[in-house]
N, C-alpha and C positions, 0 to 999 in steps of 0.2 A: 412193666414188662416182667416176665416168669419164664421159668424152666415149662418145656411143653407148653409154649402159648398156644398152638396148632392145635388140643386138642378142647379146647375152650372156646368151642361153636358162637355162640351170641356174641362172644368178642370181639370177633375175629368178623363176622358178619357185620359191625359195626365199624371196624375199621377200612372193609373194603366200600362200604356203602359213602363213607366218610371221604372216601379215598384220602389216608391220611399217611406220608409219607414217612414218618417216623417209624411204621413197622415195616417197612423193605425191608427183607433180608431175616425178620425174625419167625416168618411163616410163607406161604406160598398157596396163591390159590386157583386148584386146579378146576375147571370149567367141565362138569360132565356132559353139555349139549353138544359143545364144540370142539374139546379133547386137544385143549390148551391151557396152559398155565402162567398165571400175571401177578406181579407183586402187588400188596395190597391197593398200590396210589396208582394204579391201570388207569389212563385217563378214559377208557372204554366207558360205555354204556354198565353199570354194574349187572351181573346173574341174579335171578331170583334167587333166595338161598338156598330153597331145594338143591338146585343144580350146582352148586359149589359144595368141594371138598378141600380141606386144609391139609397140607402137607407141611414138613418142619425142614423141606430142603428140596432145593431142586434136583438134586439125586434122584428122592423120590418120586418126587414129579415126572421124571424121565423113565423110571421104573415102570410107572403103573402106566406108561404109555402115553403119558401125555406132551406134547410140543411146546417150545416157547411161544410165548405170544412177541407179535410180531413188531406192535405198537411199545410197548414198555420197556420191553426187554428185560426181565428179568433174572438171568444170567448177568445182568451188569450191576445189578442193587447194592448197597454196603452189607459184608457179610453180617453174620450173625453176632450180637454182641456179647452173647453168650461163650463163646468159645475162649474170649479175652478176658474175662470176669470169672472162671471157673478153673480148678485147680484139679478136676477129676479125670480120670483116664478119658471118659469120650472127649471133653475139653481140648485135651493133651494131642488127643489124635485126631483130632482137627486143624491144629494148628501144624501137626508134624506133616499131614494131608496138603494143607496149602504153602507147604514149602518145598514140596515134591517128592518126600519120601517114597511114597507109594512106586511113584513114577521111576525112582531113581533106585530101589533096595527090595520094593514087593512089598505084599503084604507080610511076609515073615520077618524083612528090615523093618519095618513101623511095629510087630509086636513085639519085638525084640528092645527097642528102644523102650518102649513101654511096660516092658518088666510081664508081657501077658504073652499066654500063648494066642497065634492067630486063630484059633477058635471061641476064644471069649473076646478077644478084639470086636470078630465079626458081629459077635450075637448082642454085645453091648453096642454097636454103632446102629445095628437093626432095629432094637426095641425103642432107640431114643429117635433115629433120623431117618427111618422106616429105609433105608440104602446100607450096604458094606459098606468096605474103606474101597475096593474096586469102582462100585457105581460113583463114589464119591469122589474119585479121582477121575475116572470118566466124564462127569459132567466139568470138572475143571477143566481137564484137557478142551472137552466141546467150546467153553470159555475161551481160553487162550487161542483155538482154531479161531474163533470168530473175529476176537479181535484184531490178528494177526490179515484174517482174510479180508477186513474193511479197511484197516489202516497203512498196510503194507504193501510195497509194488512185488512182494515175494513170489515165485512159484509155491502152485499149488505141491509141489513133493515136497520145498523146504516146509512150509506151514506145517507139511502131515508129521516130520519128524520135531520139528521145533517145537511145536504144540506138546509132545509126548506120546505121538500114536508109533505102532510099530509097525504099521503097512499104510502105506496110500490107500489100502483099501477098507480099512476099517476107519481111515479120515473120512475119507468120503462118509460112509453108511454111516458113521455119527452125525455127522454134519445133518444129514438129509433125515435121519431119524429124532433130532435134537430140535432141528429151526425148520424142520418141511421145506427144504429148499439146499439146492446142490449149493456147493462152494463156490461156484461161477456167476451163481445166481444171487447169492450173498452179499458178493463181490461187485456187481454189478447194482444193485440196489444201495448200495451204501450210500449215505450225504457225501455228496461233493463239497469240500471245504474250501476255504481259500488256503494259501501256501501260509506257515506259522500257527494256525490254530491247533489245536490238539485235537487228533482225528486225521490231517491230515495225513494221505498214502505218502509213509518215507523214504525217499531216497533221494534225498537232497542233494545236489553236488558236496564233500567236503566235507560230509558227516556218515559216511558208509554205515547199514545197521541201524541208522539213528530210527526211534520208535515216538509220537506225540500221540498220548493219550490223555483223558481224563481222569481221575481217582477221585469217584464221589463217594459222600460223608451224609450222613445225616445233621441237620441242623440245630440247631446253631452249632459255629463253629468260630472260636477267636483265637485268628493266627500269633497272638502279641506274644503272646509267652512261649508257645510250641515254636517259633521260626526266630524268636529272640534268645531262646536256649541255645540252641543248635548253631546261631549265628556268633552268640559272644564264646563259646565254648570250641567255636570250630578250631581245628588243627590242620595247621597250615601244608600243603599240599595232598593233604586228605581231602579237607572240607575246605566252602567258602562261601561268602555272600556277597552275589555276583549281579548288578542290572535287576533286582529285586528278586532272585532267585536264590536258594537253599542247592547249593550245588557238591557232591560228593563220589570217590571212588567206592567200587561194590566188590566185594573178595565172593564168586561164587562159584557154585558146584562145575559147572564147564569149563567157567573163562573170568575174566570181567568183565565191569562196565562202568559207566560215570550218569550218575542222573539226575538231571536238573527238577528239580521241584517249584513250583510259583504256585502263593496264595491266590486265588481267584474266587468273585463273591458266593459260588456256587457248588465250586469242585476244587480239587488242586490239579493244577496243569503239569504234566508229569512228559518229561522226554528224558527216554533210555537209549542208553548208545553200549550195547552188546560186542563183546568180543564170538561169542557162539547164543544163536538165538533160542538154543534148550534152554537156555536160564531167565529166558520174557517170564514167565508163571513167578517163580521165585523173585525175582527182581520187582516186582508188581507185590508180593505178598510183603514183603520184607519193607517195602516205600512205604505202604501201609500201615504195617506194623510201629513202622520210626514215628511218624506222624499220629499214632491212635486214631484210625478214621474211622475206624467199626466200635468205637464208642455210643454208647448210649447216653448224648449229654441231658435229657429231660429226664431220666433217672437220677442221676447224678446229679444234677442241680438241683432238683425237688426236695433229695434226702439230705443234702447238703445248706437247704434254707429253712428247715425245719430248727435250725441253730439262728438264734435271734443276732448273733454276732457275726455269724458268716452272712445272712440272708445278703444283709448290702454289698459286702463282695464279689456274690455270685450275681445280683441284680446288677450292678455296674457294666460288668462282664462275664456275661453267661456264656456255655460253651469250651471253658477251658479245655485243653487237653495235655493227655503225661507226653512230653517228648521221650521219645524212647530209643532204639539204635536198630543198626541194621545186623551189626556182629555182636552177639555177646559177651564173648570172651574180648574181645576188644575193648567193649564197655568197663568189662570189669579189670583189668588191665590199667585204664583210664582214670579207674575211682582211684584205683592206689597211687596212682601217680597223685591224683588231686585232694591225696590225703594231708590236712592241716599245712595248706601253702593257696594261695589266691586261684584265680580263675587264668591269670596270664601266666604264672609261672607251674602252674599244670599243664600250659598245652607250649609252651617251652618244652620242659621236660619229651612231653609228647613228640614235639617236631623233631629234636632228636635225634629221640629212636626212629621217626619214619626216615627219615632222611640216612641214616648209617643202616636201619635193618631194613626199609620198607620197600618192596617190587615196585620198581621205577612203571609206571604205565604213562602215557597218550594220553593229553588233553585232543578229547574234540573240537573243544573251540579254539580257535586259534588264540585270541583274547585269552583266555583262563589260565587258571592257575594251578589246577592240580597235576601233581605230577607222582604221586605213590599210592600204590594200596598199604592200610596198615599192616606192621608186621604182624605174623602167625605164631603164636604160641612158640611151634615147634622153628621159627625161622629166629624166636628170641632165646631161645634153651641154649645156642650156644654160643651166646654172648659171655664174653668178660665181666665178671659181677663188679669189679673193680671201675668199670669207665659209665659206670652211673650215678651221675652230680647229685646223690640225694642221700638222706643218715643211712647210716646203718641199718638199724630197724626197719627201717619202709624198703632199704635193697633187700634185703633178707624175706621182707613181707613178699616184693613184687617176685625174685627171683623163685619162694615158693610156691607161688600162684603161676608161675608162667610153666613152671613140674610138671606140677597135676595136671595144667589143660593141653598141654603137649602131650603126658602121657595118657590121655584118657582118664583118669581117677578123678576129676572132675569135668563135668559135663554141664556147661550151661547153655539152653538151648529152647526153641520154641515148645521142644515137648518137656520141660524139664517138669519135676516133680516139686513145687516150689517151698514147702516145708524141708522137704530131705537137701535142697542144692543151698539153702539158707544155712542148716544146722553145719555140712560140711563147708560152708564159707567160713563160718563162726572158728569152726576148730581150728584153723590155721593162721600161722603167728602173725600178730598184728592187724588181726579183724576182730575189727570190733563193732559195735550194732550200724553204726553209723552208715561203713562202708557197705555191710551185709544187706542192710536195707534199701542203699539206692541203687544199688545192684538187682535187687529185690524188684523195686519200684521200676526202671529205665531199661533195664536188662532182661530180666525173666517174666517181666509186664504184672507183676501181681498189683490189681489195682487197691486194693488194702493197706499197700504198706506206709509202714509213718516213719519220720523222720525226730522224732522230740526231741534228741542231742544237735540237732541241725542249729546252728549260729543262729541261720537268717528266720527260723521258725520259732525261734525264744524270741529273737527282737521283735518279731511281729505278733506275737503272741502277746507281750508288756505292753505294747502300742494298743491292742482293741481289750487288754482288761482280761485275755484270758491266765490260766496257770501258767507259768512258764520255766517250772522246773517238767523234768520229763517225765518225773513219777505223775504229778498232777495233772498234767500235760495230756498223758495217754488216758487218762481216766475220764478226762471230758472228752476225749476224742472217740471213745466209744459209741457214743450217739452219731459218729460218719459212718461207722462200718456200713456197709462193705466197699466206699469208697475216700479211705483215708488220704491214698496218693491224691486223688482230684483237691482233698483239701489242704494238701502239701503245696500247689501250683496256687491257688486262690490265697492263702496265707505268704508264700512269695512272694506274688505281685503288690504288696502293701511297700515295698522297698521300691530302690530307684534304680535297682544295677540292672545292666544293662539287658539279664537274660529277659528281663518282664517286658522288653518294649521290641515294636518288629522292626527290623535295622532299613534306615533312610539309605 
């Protein structure tokens, strides 16, 4: 896969002819006979290739006039892998895109963020994704409309606002100008599911707002380590592993919410239960995001087996992915706690703080167990530096960490800038590469980053014969770039603890 696959014709003809599923999301191909557009694994009849043109998003696609196709769906593909693998401004504002910036600040919120004015914003997102940040938020909102319109017993006005439109009547004219078909109509075509599947219209008795949908992933995908992270790491009344489900509260832009996560062979089965349903798009980016489902694992695994030592790692269990988070600053909040003390007495410490600082919320399930959102930066800034169980050093460390991101002077975040939010980690007391990097790695998603001081990654390092000091270390490790973190997770799993296996 490459930057600008879309404009690399014979390739890209070969993929749709192939109908080969692994390039969803990373081009789009629009049909000039019929004046529709289908991800490349369209189960359709393929175009002769005269008649197809390649676009690099469905933005564009929707620009130049063209509809979704009706059979594929394309508005529903794994985004681009690009956007999680890249550190550059359009990158940035992609990811800042699909957590609602746009929707929620404008175009001059997103360039602001981005350190650009929204005129070089614009002309940078045009020349790579042939769409602005507007058509690009556009076509998400059309996204979030649909799904909302198939899955939901919702009125058509909540959809229009929930979705992010500012009139019922530009929901409508999207809708009908995006999928050729009104919102009733949509609605009415949808698959009838049975009650529990994901898909199903919700409104359950008992679960008000409750949302089941699908979060599809490109394949392969091995849940052991991404839902065995998450699971032995979880903090109690935050997170859980519940009936074989990945279950956690959500701190976001409107409201909260709690959303249950479940591996399934194909997709991950995802139910959201919304305090305000402006925040489905975000809550949907962010599930995402936690899990790396817009990864590129045939990338990643290919460059990763070109090492004679990793190959049988990766052949064993291909697929790997970085568990990552839904809040940032919480993450990073998290490392320091989980600085040089075990896996249980870091979410100790953790439970804590939620429990003395953290917004008491609703479990939906009656069953469950969560009952806080973590605390917020600015809801721990005026804590007693005195009534935290841990040295000196590391209170000092957290308490100056939790400053900066209360007061804005750091900023970790989907659009961050991941050299500049790493050096500013570095400079403050008691970080040291360790903490910076998996921060780096889990938090600000850079899939590069390595761990060589890491315990578990020297013991498995002496275990397959590799260097295992970190100067040596990082110098074979060269040969993974650009996907170092992926080989932080496959070098993990050579151990026995418990994040590498999926919890019974």
């Amino acid at each position: 896969m490459q930057k600008g696959m879309h404009i690399d014709t014979e390739r890209c003809v070969r993929a749709v002819q192939s109908k080969d599923a692994r390039f969803d999301g990373w081009f789009f191909t629009a049909v000039l006979t019929t004046g529709i557009y289908c991800r490349p694994s369209c189960p359709a009849v393929p175009p002769k290739p005269e008649n197809m043109v390649f676009q690099p998003s469905a933005a564009a696609c929707q620009q130049a006039g063209f509809r979704a196709c009706k059979r594929c769906r394309p508005d529903t593909s794994p985004g681009s892998p690009e956007w999680n693998q890249r550190a550059d401004a359009v990158a940035r504002a992609m990811r800042l895109i699909a957590d609602g910036t746009v929707d929620r600040e404008g175009v001059p919120g997103l360039a602001a963020r981005l350190g650009y004015s929204a005129r070089q914003v614009e002309r940078q997102l045009l020349a790579e994704l042939g769409a602005g940040p507007l058509a690009l938020a556009r076509a998400q909102r059309a996204q979030t409309a649909r799904l909302l319109i198939e899955t939901t017993a919702l009125p058509m006005t909540e959809i229009a606002f929930a979705a992010g439109f500012s009139s019922v009547r530009s929901f409508n004219d999207t809708v009908r100008e995006v999928f050729a078909l009104a919102p009733s109509d949509l609605r009415a075509r949808a698959p009838k599911r049975t009650p529990g599947t994901p898909g199903t219209p919700a409104s359950t008795p008992g679960t008000p707002g409750a949302l089941s949908l699908r979060l599809p992933f490109r394949a392969p995908l091995n849940p052991d380590n991404l839902f065995g992270h998450l699971a032995a790491t979880a903090v109690p009344g935050v997170e859980e592993w519940r009936d074989g489900a990945y279950r956690r509260t959500l701190r976001l832009p409107y409201g909260h919410g709690v959303v249950t996560l479940t591996p399934q062979p194909d997709h991950i089965a995802c139910r959201l239960t919304l305090t305000d349903p402006r925040d489905l798009t975000v809550a949907i980016s962010r599930c995402r995001r936690l899990l790396d489902l817009d990864a590129d694992p045939v990338a990643v695994d290919d460059r990763l087996r070109t090492d004679p030592v990793l190959a049988p790692l990766v052949d064993k269990a291909p697929g790997r992915r970085v568990p990552r988070t839904v809040d940032e600053a919480e993450f990073a909040l998290r490392a320091v706690l989980g600085q040089q003390v075990s896996t249980a007495a870091a979410r100790t410490h953790a439970a804590r703080l939620v429990t003395a600082h953290g917004e008491p919320v609703d479990d939906p399930d009656p069953e469950g167990g969560l009952t806080h959102l973590f605390p917020s930066p600015e809801a721990l800034a005026a804590l007693d530096p005195e009534t935290l169980a841990m040295p000196r050093a590391r209170r000092t460390t957290f308490t100056t960490l939790v400053r900066e991101l209360a007061a804005g002077d750091l900023r970790l975040g989907v659009g961050s800038d991941w050299p500049e939010a790493r050096a500013k980690l570095l400079a403050l007391p008691g970080f040291g590469p360790w903490t910076a990097d998996v921060i780096a790695m889990r938090a600000l998603g850079d899939p590069d980053a390595f761990l060589p001081t890491d315990l578990g990654i020297r013991r498995a390092a002496r275990g397959l014969g590799l260097p295992s000091t970190p100067a040596a270390l990082t110098a074979r490790a060269a040969a993974w770039q650009p996907w170092r973190a992926y080989a932080v997770q496959y070098l993990w799993a050579t151990d026995s603890h418990p994040i590498n296996f999926l919890p019974v």
